[in-house]
C-alpha beads as a LAMMPS data file, in Angstrom:
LAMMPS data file: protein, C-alpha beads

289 atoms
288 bonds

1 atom types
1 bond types

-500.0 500.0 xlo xhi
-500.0 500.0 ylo yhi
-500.0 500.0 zlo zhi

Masses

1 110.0

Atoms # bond

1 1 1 -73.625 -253.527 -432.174
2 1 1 -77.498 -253.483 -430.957
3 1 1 -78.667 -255.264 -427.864
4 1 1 -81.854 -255.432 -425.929
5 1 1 -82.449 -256.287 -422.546
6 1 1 -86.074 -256.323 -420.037
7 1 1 -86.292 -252.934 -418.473
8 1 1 -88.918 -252.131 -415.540
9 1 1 -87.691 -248.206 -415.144
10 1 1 -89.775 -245.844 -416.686
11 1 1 -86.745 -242.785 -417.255
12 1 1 -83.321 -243.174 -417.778
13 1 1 -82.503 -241.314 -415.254
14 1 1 -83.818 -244.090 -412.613
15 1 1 -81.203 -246.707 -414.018
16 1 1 -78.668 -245.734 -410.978
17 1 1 -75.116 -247.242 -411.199
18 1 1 -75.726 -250.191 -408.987
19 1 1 -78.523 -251.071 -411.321
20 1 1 -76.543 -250.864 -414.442
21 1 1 -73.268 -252.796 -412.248
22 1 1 -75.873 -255.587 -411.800
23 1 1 -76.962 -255.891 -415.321
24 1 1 -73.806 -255.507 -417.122
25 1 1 -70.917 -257.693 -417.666
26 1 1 -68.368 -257.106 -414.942
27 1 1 -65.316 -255.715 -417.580
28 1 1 -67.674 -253.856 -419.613
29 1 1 -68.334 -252.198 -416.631
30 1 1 -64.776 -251.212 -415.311
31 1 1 -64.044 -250.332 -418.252
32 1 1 -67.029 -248.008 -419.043
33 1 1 -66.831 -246.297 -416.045
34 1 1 -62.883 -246.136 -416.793
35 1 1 -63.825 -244.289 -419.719
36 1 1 -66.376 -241.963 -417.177
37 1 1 -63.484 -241.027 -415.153
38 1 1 -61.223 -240.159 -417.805
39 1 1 -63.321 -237.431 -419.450
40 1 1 -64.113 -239.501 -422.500
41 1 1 -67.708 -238.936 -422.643
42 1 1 -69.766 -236.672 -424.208
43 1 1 -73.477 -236.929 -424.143
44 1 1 -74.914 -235.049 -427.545
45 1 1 -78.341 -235.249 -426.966
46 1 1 -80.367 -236.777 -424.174
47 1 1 -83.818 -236.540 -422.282
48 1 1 -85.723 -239.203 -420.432
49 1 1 -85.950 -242.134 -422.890
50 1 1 -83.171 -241.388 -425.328
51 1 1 -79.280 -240.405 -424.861
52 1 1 -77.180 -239.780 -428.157
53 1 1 -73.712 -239.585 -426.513
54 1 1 -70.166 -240.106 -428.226
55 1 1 -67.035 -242.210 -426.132
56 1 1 -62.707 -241.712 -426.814
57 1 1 -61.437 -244.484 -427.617
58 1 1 -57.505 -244.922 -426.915
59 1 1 -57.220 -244.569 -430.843
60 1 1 -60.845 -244.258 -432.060
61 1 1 -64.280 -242.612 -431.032
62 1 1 -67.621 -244.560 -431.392
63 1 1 -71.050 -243.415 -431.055
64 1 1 -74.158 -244.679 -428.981
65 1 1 -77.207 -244.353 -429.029
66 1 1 -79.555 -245.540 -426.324
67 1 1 -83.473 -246.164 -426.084
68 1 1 -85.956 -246.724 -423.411
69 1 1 -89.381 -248.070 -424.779
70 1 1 -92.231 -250.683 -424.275
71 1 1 -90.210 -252.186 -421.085
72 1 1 -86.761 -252.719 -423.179
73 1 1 -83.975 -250.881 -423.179
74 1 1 -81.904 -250.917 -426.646
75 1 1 -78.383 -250.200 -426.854
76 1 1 -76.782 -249.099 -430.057
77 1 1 -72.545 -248.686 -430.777
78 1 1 -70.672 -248.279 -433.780
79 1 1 -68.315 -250.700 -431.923
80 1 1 -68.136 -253.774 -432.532
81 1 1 -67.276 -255.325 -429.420
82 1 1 -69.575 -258.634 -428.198
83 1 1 -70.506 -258.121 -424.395
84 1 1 -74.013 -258.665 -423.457
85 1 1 -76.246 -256.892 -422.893
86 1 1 -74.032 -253.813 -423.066
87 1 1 -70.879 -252.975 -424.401
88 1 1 -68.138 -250.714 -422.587
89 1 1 -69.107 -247.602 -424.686
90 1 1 -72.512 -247.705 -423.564
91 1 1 -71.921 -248.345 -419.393
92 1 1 -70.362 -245.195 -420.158
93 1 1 -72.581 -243.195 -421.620
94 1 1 -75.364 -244.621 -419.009
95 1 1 -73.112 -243.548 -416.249
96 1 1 -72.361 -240.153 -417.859
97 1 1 -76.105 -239.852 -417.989
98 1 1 -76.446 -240.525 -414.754
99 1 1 -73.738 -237.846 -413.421
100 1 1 -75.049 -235.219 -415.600
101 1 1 -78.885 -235.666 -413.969
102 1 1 -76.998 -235.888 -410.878
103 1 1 -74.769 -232.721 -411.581
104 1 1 -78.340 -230.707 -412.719
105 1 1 -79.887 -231.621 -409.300
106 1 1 -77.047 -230.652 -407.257
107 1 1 -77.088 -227.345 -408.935
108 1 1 -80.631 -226.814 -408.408
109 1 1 -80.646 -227.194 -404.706
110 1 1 -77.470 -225.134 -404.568
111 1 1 -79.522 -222.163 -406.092
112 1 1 -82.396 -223.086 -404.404
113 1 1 -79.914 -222.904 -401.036
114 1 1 -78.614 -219.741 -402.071
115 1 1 -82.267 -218.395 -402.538
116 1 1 -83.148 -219.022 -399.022
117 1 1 -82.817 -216.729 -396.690
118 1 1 -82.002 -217.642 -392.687
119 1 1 -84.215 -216.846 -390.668
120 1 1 -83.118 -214.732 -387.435
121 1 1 -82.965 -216.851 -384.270
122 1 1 -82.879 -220.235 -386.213
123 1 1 -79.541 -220.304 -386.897
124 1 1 -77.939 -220.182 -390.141
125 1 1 -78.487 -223.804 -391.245
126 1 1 -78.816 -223.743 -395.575
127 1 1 -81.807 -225.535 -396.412
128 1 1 -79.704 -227.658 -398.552
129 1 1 -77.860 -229.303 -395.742
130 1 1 -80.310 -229.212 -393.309
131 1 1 -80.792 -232.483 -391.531
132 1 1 -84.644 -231.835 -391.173
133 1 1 -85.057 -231.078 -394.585
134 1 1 -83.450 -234.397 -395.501
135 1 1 -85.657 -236.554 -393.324
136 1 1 -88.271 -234.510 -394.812
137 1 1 -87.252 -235.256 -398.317
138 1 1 -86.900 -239.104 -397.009
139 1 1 -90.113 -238.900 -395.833
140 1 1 -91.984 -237.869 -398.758
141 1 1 -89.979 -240.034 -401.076
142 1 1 -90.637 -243.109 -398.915
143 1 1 -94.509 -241.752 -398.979
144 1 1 -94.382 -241.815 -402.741
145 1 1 -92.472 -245.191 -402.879
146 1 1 -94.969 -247.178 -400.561
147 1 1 -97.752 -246.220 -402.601
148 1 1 -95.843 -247.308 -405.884
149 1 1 -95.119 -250.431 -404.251
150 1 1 -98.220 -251.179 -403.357
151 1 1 -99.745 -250.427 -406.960
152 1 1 -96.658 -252.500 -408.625
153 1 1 -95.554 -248.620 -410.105
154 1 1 -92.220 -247.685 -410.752
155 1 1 -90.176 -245.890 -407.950
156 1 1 -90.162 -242.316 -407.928
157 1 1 -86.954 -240.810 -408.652
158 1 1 -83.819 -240.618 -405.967
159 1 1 -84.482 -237.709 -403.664
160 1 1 -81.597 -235.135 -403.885
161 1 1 -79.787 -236.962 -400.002
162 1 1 -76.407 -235.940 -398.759
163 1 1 -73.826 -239.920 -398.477
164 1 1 -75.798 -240.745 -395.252
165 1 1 -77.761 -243.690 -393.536
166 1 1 -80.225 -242.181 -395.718
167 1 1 -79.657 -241.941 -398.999
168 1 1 -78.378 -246.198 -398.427
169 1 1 -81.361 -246.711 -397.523
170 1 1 -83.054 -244.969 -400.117
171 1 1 -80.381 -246.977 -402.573
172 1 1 -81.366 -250.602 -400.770
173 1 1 -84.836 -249.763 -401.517
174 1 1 -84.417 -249.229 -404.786
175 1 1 -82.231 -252.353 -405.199
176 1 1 -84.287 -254.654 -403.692
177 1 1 -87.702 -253.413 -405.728
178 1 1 -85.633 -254.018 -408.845
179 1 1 -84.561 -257.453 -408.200
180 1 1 -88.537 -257.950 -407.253
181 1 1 -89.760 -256.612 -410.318
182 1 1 -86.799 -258.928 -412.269
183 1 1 -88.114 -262.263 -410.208
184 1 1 -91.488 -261.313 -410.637
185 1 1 -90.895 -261.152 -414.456
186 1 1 -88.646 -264.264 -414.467
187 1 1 -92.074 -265.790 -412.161
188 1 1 -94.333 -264.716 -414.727
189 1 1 -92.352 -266.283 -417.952
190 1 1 -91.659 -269.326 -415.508
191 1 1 -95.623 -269.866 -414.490
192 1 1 -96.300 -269.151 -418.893
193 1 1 -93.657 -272.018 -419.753
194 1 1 -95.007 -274.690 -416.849
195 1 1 -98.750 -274.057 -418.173
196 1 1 -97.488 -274.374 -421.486
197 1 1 -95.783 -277.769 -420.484
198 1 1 -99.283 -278.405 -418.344
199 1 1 -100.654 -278.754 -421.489
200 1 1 -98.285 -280.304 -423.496
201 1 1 -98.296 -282.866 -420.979
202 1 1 -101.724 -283.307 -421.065
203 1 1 -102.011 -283.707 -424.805
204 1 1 -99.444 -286.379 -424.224
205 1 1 -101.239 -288.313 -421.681
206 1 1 -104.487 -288.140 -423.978
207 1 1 -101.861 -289.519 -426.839
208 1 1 -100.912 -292.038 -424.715
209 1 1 -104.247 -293.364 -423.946
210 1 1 -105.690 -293.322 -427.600
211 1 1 -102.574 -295.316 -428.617
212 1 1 -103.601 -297.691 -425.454
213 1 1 -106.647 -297.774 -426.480
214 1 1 -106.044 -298.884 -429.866
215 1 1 -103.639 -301.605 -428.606
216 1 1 -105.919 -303.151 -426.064
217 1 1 -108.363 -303.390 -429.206
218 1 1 -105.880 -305.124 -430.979
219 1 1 -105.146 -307.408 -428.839
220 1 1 -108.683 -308.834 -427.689
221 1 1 -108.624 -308.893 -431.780
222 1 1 -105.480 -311.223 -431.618
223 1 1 -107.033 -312.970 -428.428
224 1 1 -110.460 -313.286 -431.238
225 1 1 -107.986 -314.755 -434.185
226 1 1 -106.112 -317.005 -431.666
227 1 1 -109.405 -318.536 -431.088
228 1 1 -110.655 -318.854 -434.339
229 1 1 -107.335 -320.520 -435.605
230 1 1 -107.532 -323.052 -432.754
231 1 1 -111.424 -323.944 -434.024
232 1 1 -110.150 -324.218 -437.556
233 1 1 -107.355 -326.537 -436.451
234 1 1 -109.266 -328.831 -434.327
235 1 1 -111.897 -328.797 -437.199
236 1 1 -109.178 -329.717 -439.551
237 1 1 -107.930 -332.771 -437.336
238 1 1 -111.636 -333.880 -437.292
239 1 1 -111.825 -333.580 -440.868
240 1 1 -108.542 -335.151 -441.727
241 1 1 -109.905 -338.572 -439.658
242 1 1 -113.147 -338.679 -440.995
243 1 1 -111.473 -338.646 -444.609
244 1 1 -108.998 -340.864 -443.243
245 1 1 -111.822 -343.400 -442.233
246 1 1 -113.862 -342.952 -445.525
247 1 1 -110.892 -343.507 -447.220
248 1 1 -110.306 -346.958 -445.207
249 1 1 -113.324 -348.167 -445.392
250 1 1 -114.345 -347.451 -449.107
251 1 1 -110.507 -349.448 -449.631
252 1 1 -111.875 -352.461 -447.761
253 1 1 -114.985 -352.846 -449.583
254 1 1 -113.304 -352.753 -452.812
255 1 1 -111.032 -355.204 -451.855
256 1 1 -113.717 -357.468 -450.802
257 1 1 -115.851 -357.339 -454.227
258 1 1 -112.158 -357.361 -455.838
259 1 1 -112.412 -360.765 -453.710
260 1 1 -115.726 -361.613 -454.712
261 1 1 -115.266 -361.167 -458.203
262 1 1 -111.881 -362.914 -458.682
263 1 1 -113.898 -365.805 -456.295
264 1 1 -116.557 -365.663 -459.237
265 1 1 -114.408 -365.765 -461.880
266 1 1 -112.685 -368.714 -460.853
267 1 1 -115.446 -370.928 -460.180
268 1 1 -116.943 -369.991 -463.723
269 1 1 -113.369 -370.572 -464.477
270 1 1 -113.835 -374.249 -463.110
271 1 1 -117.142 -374.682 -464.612
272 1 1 -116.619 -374.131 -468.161
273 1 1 -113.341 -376.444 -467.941
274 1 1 -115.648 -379.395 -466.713
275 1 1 -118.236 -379.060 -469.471
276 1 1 -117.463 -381.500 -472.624
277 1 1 -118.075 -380.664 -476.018
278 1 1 -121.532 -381.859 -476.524
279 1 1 -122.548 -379.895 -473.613
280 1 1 -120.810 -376.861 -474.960
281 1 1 -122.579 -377.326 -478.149
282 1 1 -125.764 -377.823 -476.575
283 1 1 -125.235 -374.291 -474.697
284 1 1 -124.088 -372.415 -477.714
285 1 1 -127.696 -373.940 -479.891
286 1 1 -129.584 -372.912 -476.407
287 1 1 -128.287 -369.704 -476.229
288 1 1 -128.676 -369.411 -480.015
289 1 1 -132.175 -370.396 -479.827

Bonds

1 1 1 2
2 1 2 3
3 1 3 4
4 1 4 5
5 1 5 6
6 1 6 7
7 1 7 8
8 1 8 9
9 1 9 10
10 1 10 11
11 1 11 12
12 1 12 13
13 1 13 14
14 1 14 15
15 1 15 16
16 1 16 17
17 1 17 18
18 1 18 19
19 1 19 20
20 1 20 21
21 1 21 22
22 1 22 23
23 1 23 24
24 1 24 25
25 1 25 26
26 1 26 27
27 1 27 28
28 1 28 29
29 1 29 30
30 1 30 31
31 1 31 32
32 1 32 33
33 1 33 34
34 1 34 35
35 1 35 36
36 1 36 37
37 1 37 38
38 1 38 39
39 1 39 40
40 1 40 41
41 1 41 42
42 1 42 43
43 1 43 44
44 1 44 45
45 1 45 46
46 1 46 47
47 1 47 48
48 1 48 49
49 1 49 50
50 1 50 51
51 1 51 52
52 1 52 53
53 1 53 54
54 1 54 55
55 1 55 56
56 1 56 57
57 1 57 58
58 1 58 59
59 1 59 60
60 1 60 61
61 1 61 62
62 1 62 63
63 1 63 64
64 1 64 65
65 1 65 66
66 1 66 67
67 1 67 68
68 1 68 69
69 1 69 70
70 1 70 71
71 1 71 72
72 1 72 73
73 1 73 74
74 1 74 75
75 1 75 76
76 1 76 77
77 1 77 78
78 1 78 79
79 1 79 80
80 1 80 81
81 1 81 82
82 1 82 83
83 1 83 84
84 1 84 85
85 1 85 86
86 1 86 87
87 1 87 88
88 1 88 89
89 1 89 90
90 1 90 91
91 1 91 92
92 1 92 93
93 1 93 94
94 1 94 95
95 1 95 96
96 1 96 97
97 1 97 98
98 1 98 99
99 1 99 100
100 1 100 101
101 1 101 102
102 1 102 103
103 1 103 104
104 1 104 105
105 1 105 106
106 1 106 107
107 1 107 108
108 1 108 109
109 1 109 110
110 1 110 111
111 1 111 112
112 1 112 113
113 1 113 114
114 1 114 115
115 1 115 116
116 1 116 117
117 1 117 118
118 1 118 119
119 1 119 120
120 1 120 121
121 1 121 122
122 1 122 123
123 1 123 124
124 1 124 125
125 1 125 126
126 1 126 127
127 1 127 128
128 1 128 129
129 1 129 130
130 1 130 131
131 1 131 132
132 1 132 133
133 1 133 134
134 1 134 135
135 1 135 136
136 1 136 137
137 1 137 138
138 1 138 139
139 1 139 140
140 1 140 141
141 1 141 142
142 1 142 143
143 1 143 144
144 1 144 145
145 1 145 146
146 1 146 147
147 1 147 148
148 1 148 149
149 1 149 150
150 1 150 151
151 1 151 152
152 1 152 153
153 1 153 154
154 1 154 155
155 1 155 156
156 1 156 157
157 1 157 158
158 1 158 159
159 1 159 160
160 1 160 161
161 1 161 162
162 1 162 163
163 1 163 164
164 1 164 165
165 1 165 166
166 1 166 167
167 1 167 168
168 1 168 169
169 1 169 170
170 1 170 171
171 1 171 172
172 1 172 173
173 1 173 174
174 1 174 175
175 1 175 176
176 1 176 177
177 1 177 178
178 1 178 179
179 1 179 180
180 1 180 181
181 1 181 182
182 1 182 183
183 1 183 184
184 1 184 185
185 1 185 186
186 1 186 187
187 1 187 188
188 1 188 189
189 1 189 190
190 1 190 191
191 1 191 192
192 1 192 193
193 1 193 194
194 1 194 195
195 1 195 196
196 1 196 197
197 1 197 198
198 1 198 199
199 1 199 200
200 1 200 201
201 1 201 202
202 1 202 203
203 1 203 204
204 1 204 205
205 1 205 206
206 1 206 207
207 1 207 208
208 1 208 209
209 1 209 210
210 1 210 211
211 1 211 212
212 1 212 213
213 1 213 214
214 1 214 215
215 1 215 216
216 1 216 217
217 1 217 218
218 1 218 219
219 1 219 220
220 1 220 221
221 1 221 222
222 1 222 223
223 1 223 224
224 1 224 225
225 1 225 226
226 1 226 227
227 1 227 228
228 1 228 229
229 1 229 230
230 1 230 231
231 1 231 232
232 1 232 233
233 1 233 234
234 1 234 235
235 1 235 236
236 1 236 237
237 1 237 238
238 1 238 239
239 1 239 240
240 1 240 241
241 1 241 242
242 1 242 243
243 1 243 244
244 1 244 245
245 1 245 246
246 1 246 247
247 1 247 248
248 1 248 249
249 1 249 250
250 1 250 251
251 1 251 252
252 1 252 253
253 1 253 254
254 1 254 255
255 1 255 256
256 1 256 257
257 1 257 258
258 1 258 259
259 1 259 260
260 1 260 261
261 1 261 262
262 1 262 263
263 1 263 264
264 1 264 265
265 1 265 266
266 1 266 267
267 1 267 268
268 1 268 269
269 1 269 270
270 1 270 271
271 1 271 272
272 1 272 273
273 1 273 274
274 1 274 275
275 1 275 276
276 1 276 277
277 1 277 278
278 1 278 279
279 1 279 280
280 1 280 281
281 1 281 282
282 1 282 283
283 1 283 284
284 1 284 285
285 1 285 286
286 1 286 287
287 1 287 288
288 1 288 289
């Protein structure tokens, strides 16, 4: 199983428990630092941005391997178990990590302790427990830690603090700068997606007016048609009466030569009836001539 997850540490070493308890799943945790506390983890190989370790299973053993690069931090298993970001194999291993840097420190102040010599009339106080060294330590660290703050750096790593009021508030620190660099990541991809939706937005709006546009064009075009069909029909009407009236009127005076000649007819009608023979003779040799 490989997973991937936004890192902001720079080392390994600086993913502390509480950071690793915040990122991964609440099980996979109990259970990988079950594993921790049952001696089932064995790192192989392992330096500041890579740990090869191996984990005991109840009835198996699986193998991690575990990458810090470009601001991700990759988690490999032979397992295949389906927790995000990290499976219970690889809490473990992180946490073994973790103990081992821990374990290397605490032996180098204990030789560094046992180096030091008391000096006469100032008691014999170790360094290594010393109070005064601590706040020293503190100090320095919290030195170091303003200045990375300030720059947007990565904390320096844990100073080497006794379970005290100090080393909490070194812890706190530490905390709260990760869940600031984690919001300040989430603001960053937040501000990228709302300019991205700025501009889809905009693009929309300009959409939205072109298609207005082209709508309020078509309409005074309608509004134009409307008009010209209303012309046309009143035109028509016009036209239709005048042709009616022609009509009418041409009717009428055929009627009345229809009249005239039926008028004519008959009284030639009449005339030729009242002509005798002679006379019809005489027209015929008249009209002949």
């Amino acid at each position: 199983m490989r997973n991937s997850i936004e890192c902001t540490e720079q080392k390994l070493d600086q993913i502390y428990p509480y950071v690793l308890q915040a990122a991964a799943p609440a099980p996979a945790f109990e259970v990988g630092l079950h594993y921790l506390s049952t001696d089932r983890v064995k790192i192989l190989e392992a330096d500041d941005q890579t740990i090869v370790a191996e984990v005991l299973d109840d009835s198996s053993s699986f193998q991690q391997r575990i990458i810090l690069e470009n601001g991700s931090l990759i988690t490999e298993c032979s397992c295949s178990s389906p927790e995000l970001p990290f499976c219970p194999h690889c809490v473990a291993a992180l946490l073994a990590f973790q103990r081992q840097v821990t374990a290397a420190g605490q032996q180098s102040v204990s030789e560094e302790t046992t180096d030091t010599k008391p000096v006469e009339g100032d008691g014999p106080v170790p360094a290594g427990t010393s109070p005064l060294r601590e706040l020293t330590l503190f100090m320095e660290w919290l030195h170091v830690a303003g200045k990375a703050l300030q720059g947007d750096d990565a904390l320096p790593q844990q100073p080497d603090l006794n379970p005290g009021e100090l080393m909490s508030i070194t812890e706190s620190i530490q905390m709260l700068h990760h869940h600031s660099q984690r919001n300040s990541a989430r603001q960053v991809a937040q501000e990228s997606e709302l300019a991205a939706r700025d501009k889809q937005l905009e693009s929309s709006v300009q959409e939205v007016k072109e298609v207005y546009a082209v709508c309020e064009g078509l309409r005074q075009d309608v509004t134009s048609l409307r008009s010209l069909l209303a012309r046309i029909a009143r035109e028509r009407d016009q036209s239709a009466e005048q042709l009616t009236s022609l009509v009418d009127d041409l009717i009428l005076k055929k009627q009345s030569e229809l009249e005239s000649l039926t008028t004519s007819r008959h009284g030639i009608s009449t005339a030729l009836e009242a002509l005798t023979p002679i006379d019809s003779q005489l027209l015929l040799e008249a009209t002949a001539g």
